[in-house]
C-alpha positions as CSV (number, residue, x, y, z in Angstrom):
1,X,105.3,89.7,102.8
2,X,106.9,92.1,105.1
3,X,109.1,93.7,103.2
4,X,106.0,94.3,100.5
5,X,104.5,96.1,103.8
6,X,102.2,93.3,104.9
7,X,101.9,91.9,108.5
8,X,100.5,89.1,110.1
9,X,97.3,89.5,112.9
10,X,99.1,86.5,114.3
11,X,102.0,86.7,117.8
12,X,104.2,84.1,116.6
13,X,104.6,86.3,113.1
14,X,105.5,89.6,112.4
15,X,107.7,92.8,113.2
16,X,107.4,94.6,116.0
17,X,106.5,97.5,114.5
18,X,103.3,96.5,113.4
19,X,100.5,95.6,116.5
20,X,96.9,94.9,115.6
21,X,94.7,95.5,118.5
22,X,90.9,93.7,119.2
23,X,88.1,95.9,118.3
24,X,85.1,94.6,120.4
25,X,81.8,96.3,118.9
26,X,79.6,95.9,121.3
27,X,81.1,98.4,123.4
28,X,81.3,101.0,120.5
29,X,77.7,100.4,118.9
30,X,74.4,99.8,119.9
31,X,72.8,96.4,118.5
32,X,71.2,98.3,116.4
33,X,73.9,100.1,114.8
34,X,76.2,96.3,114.8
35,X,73.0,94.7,112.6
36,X,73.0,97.8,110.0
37,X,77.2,97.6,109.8
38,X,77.7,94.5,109.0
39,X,74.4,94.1,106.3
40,X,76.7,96.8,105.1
41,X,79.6,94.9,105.0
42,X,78.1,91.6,103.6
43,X,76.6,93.7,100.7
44,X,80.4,94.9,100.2
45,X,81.2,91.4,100.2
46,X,79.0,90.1,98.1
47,X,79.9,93.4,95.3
48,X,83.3,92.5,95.7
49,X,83.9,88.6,95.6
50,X,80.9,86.8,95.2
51,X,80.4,85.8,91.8
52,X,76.6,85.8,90.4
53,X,75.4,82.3,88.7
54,X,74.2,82.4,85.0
């Protein structure tokens, strides 16, 4: 996976030139603004991978 460029989130896997830091959004957006992203990103979702029934 690494040498395709991928890395791991996780501590125990990985290279150390890759580091992924915690993003906490409640510091960065109002409640308001957290609601609206992430309708946003379960529409993307949704577009992306979830299969409609026929």
């Amino acid at each position: 996976m690494m040498k395709g460029g991928l890395w791991s989130p996780r501590q125990d896997i990985g290279s150390l030139e890759q580091k992924f830091k915690k993003v906490y959004l409640d510091g960065r957006y109002s409640l308001e603004e957290i609601e609206k992203k992430l309708a946003e990103w379960e529409n993307l979702m949704h577009q992306l991978f979830v299969r409609k029934r026929l």
